[in-house]
N, C-alpha and C positions, 0 to 999 in steps of 0.2 A: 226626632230621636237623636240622642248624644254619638258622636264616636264612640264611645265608650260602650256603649248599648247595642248599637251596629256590629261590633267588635263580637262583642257578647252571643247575640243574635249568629251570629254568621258560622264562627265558631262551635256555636250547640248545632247546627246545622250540618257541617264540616262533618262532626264527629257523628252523629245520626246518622248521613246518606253511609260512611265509613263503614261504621257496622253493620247497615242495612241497605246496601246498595240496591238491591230488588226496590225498594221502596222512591227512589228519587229519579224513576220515568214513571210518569203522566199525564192524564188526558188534560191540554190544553182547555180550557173554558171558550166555548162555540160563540161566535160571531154571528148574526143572524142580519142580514141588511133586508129592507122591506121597500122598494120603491115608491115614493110619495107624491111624485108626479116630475112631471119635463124630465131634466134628469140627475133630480135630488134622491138622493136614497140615506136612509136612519140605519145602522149598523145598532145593535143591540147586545148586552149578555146576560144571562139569568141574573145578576147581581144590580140590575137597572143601569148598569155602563151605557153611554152610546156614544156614537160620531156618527156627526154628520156630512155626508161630502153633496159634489154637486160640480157642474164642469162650467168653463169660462162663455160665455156668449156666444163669442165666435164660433163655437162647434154645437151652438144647441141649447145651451145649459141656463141658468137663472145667475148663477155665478153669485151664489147666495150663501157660498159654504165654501170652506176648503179643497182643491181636490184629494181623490184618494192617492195621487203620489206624493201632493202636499204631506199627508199622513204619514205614509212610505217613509218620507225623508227626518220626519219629524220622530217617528219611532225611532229610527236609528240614532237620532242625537240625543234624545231622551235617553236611550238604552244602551249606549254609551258614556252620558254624564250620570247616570245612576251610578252604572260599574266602576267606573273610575272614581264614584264617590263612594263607593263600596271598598272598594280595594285599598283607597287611601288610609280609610279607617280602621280595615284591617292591621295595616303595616302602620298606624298610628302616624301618620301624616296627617296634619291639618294644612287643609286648602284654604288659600285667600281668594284665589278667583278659577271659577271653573266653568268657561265654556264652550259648547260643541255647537260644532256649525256645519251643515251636510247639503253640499248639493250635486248634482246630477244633469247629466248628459239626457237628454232623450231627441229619438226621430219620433215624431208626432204620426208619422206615415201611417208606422206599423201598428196602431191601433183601430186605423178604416181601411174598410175596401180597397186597398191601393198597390200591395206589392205584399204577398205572404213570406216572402223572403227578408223583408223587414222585422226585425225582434220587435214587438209592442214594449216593451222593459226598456228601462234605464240603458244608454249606451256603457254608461262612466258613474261612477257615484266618489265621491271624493269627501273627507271628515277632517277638519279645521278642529285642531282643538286650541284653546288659549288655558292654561292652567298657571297657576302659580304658588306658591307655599314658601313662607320666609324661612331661609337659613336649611334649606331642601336644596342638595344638589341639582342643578338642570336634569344630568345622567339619570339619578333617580325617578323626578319626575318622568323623563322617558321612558325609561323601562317602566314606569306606574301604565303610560297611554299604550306602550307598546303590548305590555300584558294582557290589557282591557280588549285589547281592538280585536286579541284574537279567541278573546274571550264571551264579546257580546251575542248572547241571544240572536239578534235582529241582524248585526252584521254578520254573524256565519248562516244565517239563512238567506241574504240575500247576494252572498258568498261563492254559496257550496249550492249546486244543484241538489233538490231534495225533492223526493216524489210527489208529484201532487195527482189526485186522484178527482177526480169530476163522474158524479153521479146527477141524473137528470129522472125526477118525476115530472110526467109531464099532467095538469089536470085539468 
């Protein structure tokens, strides 16, 4: 899709949620993970989506897939270079090079048996971006990542404490 179209898009969207603010919260499309054996597991969504994860040897696993903080980290750089490729368009920036690169701190601990006072989660998460657009101020540019970073999806959820709710049928 062009700038131009994005521009377009975003804009008729802008003005819709504007008028009709009730309308732009909504139920998330559900993830469905199915375990497939050791400890691969298929993530699903009604639209045929999936991922697939799976964990490194050394803890068990076939190491036959990504893990799911692989995933973690990879949603955030995606949903970051989206926005920022969203944003640009908006404000009619054209980008020459744009990428996010996200990695992270973790204690492996606090996922076993080992010390519940350990967080299972990321210690640190940290987002590299490299961007660039000819004849675009730096300052511009920055205020473009600075805008995004506090704008992404994925980074203010992994962010901002937000409820999570765990229900258990057992069968």
């Amino acid at each position: 899709m062009s700038d131009q179209a994005i521009r377009d898009a975003v804009n008729g969207v802008v003005e819709y949620f504007r008028a009709c603010p009730e309308k732009a919260v909504s139920e998330d499309s559900t993830a469905v993970a199915r375990l497939e054996g050791g400890l691969r597991c298929r993530a699903v969504d009604g639209n045929g989506n999936e991922m697939v994860t799976d964990m490194p040897a050394g803890i068990g696993g076939g190491a036959s897939a990504p893990t799911p903080g692989w995933f973690l980290r990879a949603a955030l750089a995606n949903c970051d270079a989206t926005l920022i490729a969203l944003r640009a368009a908006v404000l009619g920036i054209e980008l020459s090079t744009l990428e996010v690169a996200v990695t992270s701190t973790s204690d492996n601990r606090g996922m076993l048996p080992i010390d519940d006072a350990i967080a299972a989660g990321p210690q640190s998460v940290r987002v590299q971006v490299r961007i660039g657009s000819p004849g675009i101020d730096r300052a511009v540019l920055g205020e473009l990542v600075d805008w995004c970073s506090r704008h992404s999806p994925v980074g203010d959820a992994i962010a901002r404490a937000i409820p999570l709710e765990v229900r258990v049928d057992i069968v």
